[in-house]
Backbone bond lengths (Angstrom), bond angles and torsions (degrees), N, CA, C in turn:
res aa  C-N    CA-C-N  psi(-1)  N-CA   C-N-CA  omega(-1)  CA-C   N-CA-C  phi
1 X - - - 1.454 - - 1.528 111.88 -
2 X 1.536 110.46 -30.21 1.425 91.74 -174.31 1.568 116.32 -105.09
3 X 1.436 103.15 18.52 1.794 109.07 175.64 1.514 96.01 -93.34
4 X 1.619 115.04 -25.18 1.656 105.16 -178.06 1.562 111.78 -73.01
5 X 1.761 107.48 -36.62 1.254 106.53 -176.69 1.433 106.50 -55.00
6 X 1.481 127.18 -51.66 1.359 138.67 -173.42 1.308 114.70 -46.01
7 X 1.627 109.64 -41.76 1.689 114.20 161.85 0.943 125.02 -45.44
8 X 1.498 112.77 -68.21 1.646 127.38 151.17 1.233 118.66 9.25
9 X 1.045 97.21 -83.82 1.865 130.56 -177.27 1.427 96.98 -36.34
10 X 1.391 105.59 -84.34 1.170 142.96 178.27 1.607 93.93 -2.16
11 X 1.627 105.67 -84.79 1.227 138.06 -177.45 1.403 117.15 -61.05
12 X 1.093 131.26 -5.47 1.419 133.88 159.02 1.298 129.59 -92.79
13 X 1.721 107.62 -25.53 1.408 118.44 145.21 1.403 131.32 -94.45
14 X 1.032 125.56 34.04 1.191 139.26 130.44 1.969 137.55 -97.37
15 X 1.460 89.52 -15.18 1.501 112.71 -176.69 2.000 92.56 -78.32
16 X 1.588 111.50 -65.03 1.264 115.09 175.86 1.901 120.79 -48.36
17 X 1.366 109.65 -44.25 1.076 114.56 -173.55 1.941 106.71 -70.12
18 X 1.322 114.14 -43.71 1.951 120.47 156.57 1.167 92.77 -40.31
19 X 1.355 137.70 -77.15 1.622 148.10 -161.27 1.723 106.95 -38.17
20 X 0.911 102.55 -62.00 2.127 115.05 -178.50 1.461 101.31 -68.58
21 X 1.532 121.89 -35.17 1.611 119.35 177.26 1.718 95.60 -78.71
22 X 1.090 154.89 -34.75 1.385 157.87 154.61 1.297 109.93 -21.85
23 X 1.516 98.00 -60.15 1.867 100.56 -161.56 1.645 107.83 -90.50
24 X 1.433 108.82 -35.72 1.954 103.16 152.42 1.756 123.36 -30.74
25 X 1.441 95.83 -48.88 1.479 108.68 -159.04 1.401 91.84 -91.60
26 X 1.183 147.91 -16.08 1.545 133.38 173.75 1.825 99.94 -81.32
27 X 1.943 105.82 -56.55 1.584 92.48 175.17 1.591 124.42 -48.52
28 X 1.059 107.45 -29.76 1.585 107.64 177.12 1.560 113.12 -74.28
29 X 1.494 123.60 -35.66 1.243 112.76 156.18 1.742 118.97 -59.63
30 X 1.145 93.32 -36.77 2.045 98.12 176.80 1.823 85.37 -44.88
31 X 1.117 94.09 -68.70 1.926 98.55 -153.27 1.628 112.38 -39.95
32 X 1.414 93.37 -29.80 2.055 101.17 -153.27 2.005 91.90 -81.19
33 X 1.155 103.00 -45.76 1.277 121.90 -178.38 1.679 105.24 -37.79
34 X 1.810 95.50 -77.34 1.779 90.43 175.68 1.439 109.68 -53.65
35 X 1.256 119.99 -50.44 1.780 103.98 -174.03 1.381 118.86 -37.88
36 X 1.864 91.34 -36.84 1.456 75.89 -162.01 1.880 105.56 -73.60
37 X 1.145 115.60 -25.34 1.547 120.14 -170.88 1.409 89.63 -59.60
38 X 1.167 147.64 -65.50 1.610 151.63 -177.19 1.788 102.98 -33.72
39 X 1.101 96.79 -63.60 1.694 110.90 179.11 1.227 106.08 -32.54
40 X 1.377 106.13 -79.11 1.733 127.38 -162.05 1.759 102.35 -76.39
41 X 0.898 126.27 -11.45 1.621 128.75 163.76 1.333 125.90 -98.73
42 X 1.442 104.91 -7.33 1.691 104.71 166.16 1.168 124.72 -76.06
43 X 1.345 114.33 136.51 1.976 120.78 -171.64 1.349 106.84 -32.08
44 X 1.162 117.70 -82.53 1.870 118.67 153.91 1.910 109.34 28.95
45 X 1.362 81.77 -69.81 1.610 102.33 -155.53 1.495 116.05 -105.00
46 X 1.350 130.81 -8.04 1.401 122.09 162.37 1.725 100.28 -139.98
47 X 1.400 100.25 174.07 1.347 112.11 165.77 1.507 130.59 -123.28
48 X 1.000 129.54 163.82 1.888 98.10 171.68 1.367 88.44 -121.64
49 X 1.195 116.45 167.58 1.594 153.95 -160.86 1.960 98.12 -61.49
50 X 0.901 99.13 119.30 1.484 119.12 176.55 1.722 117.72 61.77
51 X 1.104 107.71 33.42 1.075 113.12 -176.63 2.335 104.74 -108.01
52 X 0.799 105.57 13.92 1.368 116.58 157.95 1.961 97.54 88.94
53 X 1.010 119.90 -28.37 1.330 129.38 -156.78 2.407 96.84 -85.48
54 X 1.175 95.24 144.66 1.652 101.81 168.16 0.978 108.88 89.64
């Protein structure tokens, strides 16, 4: 009984520790996401329609 509990354990801190690497890896998609909208919307990089540029 108490090598399963130890599994347990085991396995619940690893479940939490996936969990905190989860929400890193979504804010870091948050981050890449706006960059990228900044990126691809800077004058630089597009034009709009009749404005002489592209």
């Amino acid at each position: 009984m108490a090598e399963n509990a130890d599994r347990i354990a085991a396995l619940e801190e690893k479940i939490d520790a996936l969990g905190r690497q989860l929400e890193r890896m979504e804010a870091q998609q948050s981050e890449l996401r706006q960059w990228l909208g900044r990126w691809l919307c800077a004058p630089e990089n597009c034009s709009k329609a009749g404005d002489g540029q592209g």
